[in-house]
Residue frames as a rotation matrix with the C-alpha (Angstrom) as fourth column:
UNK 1
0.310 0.951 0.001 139.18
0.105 -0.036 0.994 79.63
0.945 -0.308 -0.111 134.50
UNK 2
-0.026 -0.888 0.458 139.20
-0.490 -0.388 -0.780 80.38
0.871 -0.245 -0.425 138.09
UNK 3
-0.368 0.146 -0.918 139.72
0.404 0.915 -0.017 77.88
0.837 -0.377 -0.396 140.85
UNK 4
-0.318 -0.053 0.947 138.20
-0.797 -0.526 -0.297 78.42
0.514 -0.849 0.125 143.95
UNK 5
-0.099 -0.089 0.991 138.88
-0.846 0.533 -0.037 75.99
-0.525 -0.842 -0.128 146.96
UNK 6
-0.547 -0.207 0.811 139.36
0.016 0.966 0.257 72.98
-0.837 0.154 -0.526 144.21
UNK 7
-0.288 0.623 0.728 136.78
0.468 0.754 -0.461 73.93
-0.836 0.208 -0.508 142.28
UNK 8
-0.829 -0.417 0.373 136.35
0.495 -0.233 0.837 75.29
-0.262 0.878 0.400 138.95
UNK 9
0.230 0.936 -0.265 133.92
0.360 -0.335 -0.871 78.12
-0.904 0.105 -0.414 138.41
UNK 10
-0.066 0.097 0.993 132.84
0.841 -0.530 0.108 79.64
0.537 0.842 -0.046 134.72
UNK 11
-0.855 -0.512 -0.086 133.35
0.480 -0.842 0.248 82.91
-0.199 0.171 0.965 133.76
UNK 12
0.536 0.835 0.123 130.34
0.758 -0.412 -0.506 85.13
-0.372 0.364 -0.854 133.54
UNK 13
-0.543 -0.105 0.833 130.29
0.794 -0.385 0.470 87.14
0.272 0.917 0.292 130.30
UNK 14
-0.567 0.761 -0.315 129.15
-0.162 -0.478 -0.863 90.31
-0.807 -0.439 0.394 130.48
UNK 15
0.224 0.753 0.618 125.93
0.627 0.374 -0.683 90.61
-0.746 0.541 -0.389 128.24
UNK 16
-0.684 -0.522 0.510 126.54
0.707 -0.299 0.642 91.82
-0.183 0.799 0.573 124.82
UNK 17
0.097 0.591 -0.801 124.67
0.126 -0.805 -0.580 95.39
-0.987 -0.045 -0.152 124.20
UNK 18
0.766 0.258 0.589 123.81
0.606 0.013 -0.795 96.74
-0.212 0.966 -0.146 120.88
UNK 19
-0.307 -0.811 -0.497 127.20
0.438 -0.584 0.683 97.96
-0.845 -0.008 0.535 118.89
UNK 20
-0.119 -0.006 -0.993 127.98
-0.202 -0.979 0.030 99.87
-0.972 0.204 0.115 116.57
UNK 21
-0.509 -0.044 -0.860 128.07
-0.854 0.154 0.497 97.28
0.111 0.987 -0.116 113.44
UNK 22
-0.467 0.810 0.353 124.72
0.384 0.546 -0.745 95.34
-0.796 -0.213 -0.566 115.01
UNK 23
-0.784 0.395 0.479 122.50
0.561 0.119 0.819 94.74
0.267 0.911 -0.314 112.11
UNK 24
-0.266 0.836 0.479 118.81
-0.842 -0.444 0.307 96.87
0.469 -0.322 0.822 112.50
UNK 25
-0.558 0.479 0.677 116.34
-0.423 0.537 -0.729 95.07
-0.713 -0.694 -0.097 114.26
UNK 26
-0.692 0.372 0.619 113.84
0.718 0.271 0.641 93.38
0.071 0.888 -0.455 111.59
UNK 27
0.379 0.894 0.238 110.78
0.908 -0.310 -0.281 95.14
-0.178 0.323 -0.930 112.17
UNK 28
0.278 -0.078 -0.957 113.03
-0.121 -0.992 0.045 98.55
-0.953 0.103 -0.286 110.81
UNK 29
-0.817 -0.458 -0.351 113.49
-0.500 0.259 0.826 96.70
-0.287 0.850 -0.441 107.50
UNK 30
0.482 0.857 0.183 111.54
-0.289 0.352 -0.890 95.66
-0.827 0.376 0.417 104.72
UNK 31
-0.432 -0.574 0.696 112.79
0.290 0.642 0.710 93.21
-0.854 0.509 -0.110 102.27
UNK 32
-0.058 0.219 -0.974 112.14
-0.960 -0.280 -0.006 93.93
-0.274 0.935 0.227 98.66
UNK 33
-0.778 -0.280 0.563 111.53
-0.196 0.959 0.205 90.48
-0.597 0.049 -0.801 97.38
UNK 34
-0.393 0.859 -0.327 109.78
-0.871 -0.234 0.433 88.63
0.295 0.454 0.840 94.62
UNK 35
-0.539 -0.116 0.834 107.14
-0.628 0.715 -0.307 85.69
-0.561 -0.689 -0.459 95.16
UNK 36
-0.650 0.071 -0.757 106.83
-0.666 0.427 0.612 82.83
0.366 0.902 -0.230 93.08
UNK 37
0.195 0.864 -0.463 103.86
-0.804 0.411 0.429 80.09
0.561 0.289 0.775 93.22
UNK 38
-0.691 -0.260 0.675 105.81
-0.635 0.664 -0.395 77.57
-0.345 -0.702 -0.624 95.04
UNK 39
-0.994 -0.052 0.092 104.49
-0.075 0.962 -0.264 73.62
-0.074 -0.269 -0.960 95.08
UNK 40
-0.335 0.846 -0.415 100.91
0.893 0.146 -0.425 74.47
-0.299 -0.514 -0.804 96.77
UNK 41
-0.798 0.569 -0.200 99.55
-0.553 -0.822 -0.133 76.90
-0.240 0.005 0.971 94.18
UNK 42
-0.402 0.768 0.498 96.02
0.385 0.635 -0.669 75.76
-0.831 -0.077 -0.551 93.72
UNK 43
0.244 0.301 0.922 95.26
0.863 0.366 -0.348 77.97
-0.442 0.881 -0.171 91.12
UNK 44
-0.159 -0.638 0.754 96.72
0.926 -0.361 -0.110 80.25
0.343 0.680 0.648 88.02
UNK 45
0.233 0.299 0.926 95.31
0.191 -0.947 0.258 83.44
0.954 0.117 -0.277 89.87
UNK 46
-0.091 -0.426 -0.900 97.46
0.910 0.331 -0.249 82.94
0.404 -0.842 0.358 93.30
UNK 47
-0.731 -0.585 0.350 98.99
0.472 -0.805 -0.360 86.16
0.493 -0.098 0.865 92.94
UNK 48
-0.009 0.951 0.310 95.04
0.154 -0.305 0.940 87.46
0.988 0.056 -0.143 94.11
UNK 49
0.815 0.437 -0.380 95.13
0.315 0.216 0.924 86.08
0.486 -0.873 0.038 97.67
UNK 50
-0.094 -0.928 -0.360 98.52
0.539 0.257 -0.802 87.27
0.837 -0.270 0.476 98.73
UNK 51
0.713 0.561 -0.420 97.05
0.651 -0.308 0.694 89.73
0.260 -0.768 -0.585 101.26
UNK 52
-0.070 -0.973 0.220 100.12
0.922 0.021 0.386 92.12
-0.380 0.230 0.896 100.00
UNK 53
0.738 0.163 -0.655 100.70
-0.384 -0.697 -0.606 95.35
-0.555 0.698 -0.452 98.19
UNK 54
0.254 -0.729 0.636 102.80
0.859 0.473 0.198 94.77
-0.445 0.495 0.746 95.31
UNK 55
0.306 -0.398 -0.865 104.97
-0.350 -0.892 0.287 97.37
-0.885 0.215 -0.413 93.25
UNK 56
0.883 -0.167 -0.438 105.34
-0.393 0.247 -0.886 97.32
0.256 0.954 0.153 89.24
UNK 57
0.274 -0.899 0.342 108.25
-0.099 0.327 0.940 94.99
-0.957 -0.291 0.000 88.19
UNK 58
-0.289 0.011 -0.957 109.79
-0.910 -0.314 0.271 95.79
-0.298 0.949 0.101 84.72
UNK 59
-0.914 -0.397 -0.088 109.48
-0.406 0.887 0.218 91.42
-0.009 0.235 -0.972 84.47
UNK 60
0.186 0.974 -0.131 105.70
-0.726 0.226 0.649 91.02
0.662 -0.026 0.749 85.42
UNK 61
-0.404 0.048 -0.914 106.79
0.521 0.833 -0.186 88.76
0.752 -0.552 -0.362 88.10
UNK 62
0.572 0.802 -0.171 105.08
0.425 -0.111 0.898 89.28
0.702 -0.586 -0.405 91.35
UNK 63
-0.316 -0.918 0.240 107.13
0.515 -0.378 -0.769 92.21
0.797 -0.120 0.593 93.96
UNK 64
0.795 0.556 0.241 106.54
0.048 -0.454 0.890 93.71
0.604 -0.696 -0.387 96.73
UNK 65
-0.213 -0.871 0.443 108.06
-0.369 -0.348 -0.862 95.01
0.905 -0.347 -0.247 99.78
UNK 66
0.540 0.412 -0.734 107.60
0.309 0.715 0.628 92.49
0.783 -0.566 0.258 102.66
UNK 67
0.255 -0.318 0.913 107.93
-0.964 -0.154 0.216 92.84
0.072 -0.935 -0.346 106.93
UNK 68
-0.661 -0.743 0.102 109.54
-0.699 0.561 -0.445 89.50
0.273 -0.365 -0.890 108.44
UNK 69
-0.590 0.409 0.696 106.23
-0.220 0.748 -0.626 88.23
-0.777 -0.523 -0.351 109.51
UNK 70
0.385 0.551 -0.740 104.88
-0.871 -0.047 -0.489 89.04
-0.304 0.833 0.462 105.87
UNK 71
-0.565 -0.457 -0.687 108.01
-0.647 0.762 0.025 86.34
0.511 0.459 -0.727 104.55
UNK 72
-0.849 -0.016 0.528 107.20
-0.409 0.653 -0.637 83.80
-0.335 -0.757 -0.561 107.46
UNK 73
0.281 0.898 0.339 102.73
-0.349 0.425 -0.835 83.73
-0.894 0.116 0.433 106.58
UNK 74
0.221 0.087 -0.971 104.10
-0.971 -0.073 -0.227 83.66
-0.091 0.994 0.068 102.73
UNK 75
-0.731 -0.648 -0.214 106.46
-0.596 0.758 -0.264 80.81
0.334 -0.066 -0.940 103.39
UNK 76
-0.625 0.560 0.544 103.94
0.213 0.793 -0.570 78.26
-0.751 -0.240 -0.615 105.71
UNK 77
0.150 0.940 -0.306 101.40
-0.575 -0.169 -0.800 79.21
-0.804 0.297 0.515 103.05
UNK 78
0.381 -0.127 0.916 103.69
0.607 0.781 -0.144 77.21
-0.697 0.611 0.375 100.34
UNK 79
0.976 0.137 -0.169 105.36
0.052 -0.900 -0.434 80.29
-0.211 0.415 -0.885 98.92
UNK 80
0.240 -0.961 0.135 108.65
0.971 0.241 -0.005 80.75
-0.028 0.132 0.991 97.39
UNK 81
0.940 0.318 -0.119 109.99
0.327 -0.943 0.060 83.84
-0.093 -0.096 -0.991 98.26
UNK 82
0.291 -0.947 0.137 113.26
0.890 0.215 -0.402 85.67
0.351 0.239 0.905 96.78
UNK 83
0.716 0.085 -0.693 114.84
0.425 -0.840 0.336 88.47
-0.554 -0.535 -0.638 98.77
UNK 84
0.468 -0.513 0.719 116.81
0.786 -0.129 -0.604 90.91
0.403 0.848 0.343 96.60
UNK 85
-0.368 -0.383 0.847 117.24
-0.012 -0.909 -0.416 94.02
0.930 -0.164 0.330 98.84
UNK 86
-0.068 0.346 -0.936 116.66
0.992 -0.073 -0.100 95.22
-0.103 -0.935 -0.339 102.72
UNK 87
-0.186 -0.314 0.931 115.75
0.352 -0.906 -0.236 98.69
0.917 0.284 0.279 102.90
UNK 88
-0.865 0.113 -0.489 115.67
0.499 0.080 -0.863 100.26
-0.058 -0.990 -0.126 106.40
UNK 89
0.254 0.967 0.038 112.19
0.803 -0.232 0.549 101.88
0.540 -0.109 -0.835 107.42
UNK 90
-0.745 -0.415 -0.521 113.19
0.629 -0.696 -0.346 105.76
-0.220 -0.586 0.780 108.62
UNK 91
0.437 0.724 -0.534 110.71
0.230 -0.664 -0.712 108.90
-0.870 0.188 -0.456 108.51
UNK 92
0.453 -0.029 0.891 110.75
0.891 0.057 -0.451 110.44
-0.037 0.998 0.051 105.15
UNK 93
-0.265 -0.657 -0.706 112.63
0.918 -0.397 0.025 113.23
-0.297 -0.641 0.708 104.21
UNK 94
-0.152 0.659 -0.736 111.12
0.341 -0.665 -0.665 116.43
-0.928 -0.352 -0.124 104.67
UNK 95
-0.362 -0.477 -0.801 112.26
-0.339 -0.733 0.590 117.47
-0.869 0.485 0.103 101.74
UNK 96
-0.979 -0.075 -0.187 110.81
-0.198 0.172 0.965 115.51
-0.040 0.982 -0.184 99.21
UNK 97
-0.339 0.860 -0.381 107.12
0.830 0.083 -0.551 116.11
-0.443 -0.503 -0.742 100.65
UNK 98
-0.870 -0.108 0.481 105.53
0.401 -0.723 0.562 118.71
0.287 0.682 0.673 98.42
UNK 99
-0.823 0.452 -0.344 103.64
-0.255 -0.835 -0.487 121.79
-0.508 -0.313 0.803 98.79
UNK 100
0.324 0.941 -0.092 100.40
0.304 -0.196 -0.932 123.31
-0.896 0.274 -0.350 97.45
UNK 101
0.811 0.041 -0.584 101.76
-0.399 -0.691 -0.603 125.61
-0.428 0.722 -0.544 95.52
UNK 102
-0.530 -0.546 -0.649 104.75
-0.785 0.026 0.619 123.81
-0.321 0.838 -0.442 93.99
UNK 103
-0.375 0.470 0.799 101.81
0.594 0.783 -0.182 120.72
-0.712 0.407 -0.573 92.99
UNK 104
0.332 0.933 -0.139 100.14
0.590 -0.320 -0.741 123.39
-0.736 0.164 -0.657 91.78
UNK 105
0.385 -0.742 -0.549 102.69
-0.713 -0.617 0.334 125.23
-0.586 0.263 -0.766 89.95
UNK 106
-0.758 -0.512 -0.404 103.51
-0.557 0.185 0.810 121.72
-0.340 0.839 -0.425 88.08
UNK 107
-0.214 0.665 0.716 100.23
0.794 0.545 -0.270 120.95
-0.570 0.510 -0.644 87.00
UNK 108
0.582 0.129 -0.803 100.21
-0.013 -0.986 -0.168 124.51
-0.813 0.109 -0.572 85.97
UNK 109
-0.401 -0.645 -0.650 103.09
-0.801 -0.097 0.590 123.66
-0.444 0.758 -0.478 83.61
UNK 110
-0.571 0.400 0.717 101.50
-0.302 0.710 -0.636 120.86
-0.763 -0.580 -0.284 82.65
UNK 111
0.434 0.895 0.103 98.14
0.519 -0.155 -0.841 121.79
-0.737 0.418 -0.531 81.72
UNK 112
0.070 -0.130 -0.989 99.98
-0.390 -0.916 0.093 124.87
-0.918 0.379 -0.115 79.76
UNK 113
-0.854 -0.106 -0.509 98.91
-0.513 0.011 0.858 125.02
-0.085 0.994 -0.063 76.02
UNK 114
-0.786 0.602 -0.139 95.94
0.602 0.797 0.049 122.63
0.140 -0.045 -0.989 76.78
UNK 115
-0.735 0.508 0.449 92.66
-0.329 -0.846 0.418 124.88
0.592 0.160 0.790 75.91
UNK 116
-0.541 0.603 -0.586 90.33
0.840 0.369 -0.397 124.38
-0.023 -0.707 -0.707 78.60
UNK 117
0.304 0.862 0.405 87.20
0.509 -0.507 0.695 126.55
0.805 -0.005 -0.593 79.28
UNK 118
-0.605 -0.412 0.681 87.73
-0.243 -0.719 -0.651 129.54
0.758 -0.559 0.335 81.74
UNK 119
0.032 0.674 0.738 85.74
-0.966 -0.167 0.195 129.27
0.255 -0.720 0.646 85.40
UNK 120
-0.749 -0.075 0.658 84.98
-0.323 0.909 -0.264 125.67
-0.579 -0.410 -0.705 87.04
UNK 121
-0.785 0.479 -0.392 83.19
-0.270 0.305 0.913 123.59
0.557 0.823 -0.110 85.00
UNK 122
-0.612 0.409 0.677 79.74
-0.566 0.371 -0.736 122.58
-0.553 -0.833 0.005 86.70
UNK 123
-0.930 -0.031 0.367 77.33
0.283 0.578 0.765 120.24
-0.236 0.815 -0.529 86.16
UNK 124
-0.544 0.722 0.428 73.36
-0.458 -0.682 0.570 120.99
0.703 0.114 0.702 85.33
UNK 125
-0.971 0.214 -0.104 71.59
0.167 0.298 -0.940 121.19
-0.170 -0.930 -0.325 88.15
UNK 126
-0.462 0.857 0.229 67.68
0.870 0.488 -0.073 120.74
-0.174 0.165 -0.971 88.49
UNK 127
0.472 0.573 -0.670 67.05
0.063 -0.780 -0.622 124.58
-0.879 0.251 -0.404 87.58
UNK 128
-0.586 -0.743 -0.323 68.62
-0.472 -0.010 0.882 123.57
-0.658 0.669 -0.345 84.23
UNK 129
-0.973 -0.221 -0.071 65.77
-0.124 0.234 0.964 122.26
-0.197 0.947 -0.255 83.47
């Protein structure tokens, strides 16, 4: 440390800036995680009130992708919550955004072989009867 006139001053640090092997920030990540009933379920249809989207789980347990403040309300609510994955949050990639014509082109294969009436089907309308 250095002395000045007798006395001992601290070092100032600079501040530390974001490097290069700084984790994301949370709110660019979403946790894959399931959530289990915890202590303070009140009743067998919890899974109702979670205020959540959930995503199929081959196990039937309860999944979903969760934001940091999603874990936090889950948690004071009496939730057990198990994180399995972070995934980062980035724009999507163009590329796997589909057209008109190639939706249309595989319902087209699809449909093919399936006999269906020619023209749009409509329904009867009051001069029908």
């Amino acid at each position: 440390m250095p002395v000045a006139k007798g006395k001992r001053i601290k070092e100032q640090r600079p501040e530390r800036g974001h490097g290069p092997n700084d984790r994301e920030p949370l709110c660019n990540v979403r946790f894959e995680a399931t959530i289990h009933a915890g202590r303070k379920a009140r009743s067998a249809d919890w899974m109702n009130y979670l205020d959540i989207d959930r995503v199929p789980d081959p196990k039937n347990k309860v999944r979903a992708l969760l934001t940091a403040d999603d874990c936090v309300r889950l948690l004071e609510q009496g939730f057990e919550i198990r994180l399995h994955h972070a995934h980062p949050v980035r724009p999507l990639d163009p590329a796997l955004i589909e057209t008109d014509e190639s939706v249309r082109r595989w319902l087209d294969e699809g449909l093919r072989g399936i006999d269906r009436p020619a023209g749009p089907k409509r329904s009867p309308g009051p001069e029908d009867t």
